[in-house]
VOMAR-559751 format. One record per residue (C-alpha): x, y, z; residue in one letter; residue number from 1. Coordinates in pm, 1 decimal. Layout:
// VOMAR-559751
[r [X Y Z] 'a' NUM]
...
***
This chain:
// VOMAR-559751
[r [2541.9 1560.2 -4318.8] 'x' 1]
[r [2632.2 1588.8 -3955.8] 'x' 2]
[r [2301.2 1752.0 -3884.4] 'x' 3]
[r [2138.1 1453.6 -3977.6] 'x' 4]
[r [2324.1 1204.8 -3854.7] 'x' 5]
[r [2324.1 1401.4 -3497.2] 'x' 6]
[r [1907.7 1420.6 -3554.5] 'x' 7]
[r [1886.7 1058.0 -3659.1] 'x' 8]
[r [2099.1 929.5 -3341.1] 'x' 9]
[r [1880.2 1175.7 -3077.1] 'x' 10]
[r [1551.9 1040.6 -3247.0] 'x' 11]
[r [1699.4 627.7 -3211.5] 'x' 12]
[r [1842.8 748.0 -2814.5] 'x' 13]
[r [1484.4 880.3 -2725.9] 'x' 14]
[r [1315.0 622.6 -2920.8] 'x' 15]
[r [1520.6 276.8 -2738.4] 'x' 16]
[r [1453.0 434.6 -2373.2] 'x' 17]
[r [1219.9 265.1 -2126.4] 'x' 18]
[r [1084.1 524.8 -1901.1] 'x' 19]
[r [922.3 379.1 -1560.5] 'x' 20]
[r [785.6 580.9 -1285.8] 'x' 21]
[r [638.6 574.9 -931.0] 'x' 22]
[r [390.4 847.7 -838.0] 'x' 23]
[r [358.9 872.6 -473.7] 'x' 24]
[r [-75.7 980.6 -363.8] 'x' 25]
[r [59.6 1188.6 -112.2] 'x' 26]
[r [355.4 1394.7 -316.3] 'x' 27]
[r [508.7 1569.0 -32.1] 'x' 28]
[r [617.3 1349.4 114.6] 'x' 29]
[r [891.4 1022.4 41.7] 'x' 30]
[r [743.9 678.4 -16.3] 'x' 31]
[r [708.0 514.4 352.3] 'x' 32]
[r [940.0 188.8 418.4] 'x' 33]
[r [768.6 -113.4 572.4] 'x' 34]
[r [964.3 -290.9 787.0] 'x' 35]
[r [1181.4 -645.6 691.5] 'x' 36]
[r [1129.3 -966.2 837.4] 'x' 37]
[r [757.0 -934.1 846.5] 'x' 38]
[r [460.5 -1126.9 729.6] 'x' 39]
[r [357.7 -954.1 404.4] 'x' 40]
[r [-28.6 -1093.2 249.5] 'x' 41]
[r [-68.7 -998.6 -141.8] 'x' 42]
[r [-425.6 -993.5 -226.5] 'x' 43]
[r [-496.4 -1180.5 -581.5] 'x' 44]
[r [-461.0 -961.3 -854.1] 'x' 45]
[r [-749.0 -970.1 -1140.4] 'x' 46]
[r [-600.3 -932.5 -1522.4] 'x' 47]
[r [-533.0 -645.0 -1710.5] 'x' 48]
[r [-719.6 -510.3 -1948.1] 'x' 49]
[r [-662.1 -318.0 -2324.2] 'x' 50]
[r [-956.2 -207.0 -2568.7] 'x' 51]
[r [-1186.9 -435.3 -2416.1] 'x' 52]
[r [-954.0 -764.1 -2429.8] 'x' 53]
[r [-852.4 -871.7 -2095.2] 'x' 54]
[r [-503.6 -1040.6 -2084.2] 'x' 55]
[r [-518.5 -1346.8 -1927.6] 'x' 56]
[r [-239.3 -1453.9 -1700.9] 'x' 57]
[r [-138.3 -1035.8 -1615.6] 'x' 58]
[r [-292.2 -1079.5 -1261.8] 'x' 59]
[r [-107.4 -1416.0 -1182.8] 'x' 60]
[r [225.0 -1268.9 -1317.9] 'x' 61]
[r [187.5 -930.9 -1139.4] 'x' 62]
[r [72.8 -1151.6 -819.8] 'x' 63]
[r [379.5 -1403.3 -846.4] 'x' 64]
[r [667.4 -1098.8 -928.5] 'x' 65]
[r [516.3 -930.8 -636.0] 'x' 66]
[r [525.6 -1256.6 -408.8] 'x' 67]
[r [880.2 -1341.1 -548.6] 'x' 68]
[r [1082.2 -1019.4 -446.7] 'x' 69]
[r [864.9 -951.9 -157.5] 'x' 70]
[r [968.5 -1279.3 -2.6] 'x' 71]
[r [1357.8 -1147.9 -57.8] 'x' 72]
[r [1247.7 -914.7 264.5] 'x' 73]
[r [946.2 -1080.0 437.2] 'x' 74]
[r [979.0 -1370.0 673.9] 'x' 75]
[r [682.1 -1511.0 470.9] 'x' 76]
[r [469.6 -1341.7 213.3] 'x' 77]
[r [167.9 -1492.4 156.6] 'x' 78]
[r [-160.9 -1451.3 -142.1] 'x' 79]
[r [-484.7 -1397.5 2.3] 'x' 80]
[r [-777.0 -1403.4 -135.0] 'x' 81]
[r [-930.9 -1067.7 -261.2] 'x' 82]
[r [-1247.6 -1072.8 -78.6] 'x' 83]
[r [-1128.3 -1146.2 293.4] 'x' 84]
[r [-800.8 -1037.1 267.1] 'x' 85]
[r [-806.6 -793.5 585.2] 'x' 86]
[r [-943.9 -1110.0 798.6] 'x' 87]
[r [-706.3 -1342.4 660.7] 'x' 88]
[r [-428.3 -1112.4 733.7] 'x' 89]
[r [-535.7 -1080.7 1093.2] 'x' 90]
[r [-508.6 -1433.8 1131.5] 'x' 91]
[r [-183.4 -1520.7 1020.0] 'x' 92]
[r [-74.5 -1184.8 1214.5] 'x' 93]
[r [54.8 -1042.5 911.0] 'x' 94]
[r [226.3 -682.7 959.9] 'x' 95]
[r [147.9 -589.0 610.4] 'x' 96]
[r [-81.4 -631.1 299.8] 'x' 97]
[r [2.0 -494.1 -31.1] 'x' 98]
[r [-300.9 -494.1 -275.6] 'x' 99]
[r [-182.4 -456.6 -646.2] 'x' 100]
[r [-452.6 -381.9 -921.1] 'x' 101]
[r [-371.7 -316.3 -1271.9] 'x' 102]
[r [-464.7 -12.5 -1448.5] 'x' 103]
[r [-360.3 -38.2 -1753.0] 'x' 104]
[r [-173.1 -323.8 -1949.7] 'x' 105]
[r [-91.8 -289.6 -2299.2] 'x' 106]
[r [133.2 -549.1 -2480.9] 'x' 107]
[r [267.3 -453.1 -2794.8] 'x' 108]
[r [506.7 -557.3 -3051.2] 'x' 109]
[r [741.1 -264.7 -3053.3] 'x' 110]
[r [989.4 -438.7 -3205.2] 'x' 111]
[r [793.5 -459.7 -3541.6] 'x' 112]
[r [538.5 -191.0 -3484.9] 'x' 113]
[r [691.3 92.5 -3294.3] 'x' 114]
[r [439.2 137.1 -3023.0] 'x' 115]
[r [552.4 99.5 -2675.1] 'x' 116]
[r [445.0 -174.2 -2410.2] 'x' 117]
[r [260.4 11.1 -2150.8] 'x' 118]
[r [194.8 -102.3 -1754.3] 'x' 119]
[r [47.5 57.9 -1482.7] 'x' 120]
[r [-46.6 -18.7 -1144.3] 'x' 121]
[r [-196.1 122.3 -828.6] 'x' 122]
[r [-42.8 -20.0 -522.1] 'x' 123]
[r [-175.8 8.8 -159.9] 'x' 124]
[r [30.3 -102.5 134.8] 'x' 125]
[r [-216.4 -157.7 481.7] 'x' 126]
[r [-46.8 -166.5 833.9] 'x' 127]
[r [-238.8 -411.5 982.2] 'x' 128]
[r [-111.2 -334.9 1285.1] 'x' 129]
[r [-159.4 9.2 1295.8] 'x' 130]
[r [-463.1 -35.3 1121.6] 'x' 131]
[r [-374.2 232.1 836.2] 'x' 132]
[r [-307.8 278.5 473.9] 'x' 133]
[r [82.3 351.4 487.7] 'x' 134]
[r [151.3 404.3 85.0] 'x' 135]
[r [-58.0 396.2 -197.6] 'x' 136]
[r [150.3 480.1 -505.1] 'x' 137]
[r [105.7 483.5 -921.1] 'x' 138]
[r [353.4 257.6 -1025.7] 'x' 139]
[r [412.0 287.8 -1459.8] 'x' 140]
[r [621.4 178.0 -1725.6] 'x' 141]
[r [645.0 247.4 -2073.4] 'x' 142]
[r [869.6 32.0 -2302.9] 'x' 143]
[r [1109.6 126.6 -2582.1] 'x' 144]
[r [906.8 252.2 -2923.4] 'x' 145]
[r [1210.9 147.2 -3115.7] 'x' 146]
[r [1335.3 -201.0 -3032.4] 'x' 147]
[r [1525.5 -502.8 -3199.6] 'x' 148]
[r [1401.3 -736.5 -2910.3] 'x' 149]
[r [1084.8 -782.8 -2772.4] 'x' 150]
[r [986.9 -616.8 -2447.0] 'x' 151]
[r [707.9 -854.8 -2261.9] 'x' 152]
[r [455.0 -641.6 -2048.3] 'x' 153]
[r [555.6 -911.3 -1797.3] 'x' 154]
[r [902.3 -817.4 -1825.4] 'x' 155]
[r [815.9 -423.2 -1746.6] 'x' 156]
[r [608.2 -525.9 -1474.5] 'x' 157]
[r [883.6 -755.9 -1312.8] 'x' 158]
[r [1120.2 -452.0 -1324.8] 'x' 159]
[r [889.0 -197.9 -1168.3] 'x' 160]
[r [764.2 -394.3 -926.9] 'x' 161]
[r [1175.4 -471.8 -811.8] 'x' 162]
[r [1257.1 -154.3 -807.2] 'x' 163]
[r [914.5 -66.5 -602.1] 'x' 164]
[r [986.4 -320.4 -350.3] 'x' 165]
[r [1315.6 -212.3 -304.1] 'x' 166]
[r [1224.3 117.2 -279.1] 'x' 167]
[r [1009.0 46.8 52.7] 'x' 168]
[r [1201.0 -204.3 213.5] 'x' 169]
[r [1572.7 -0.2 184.2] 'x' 170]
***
């Protein structure tokens, strides 16, 4: 009996755990820190996408959580347009951009159906100053499989993206 009520409480552990993670391009070496009290641009994000259905509303939530704790460091952060955003940048003499695109967004249910909420997105961060790419990172989250509330894709996203930021500004 205590086998399987040991086995049953690993399984529900594993099962209610939200695993995130940041994979750095260049491995060997620690994510870079961008300074605090800067100008930070975030170029527009488009929506994610799952089977085929695009999620309308990812990119603006992904763009806003981004703008919201970024602004906790910068002395302004800014959205720019996705096109120009390198020009724009130059002309509000913006130290940084960070350009966010999702890779993956998958909202699900896992409350009732036991499949995990899934996010990931590649993150670039340009030193417009130096005129370099200074991090460019895999950021990913994968929700509980076994839930009694629901866990938004929004909601993931919020949480990587504040730990992210203060991962390069501390």
């Amino acid at each position: 009996m205590k086998k399987i009520f040991y086995s049953l409480t690993a399984v529900l552990l594993y099962a209610c755990a939200t695993t995130m993670s940041l994979q750095n391009a260049k491995a060997d070496l620690p994510l870079a820190k961008i300074e605090k009290d800067k100008i930070i641009c975030i170029v527009n994000v488009g929506d994610g996408v799952f089977n085929g259905k695009i999620y309308t509303g990812s990119g603006l939530s992904v763009l806003n959580s981004f703008t919201a704790n970024l602004q906790m460091f910068a002395s302004k952060a800014v959205t720019v347009d996705s096109k120009n955003y390198d020009e724009e940048a130059k002309q509000m003499n913006a130290a940084y951009v960070v350009k966010p695109v999702i890779t993956h967004w998958e909202p699900r249910a896992a409350s009732w159906s036991g499949r995990p909420t899934r996010v990931e997105i590649s993150v670039s961060v340009f030193d417009v100053i130096q005129n370099k790419s200074v991090i460019n990172t895999n950021l990913s989250v994968k929700g509980r499989s076994m839930t009694f509330v629901n866990q938004s894709a929004e909601a993931l996203a919020n949480e990587l993206i504040k730990q992210f930021v203060k991962d390069i500004t501390e």
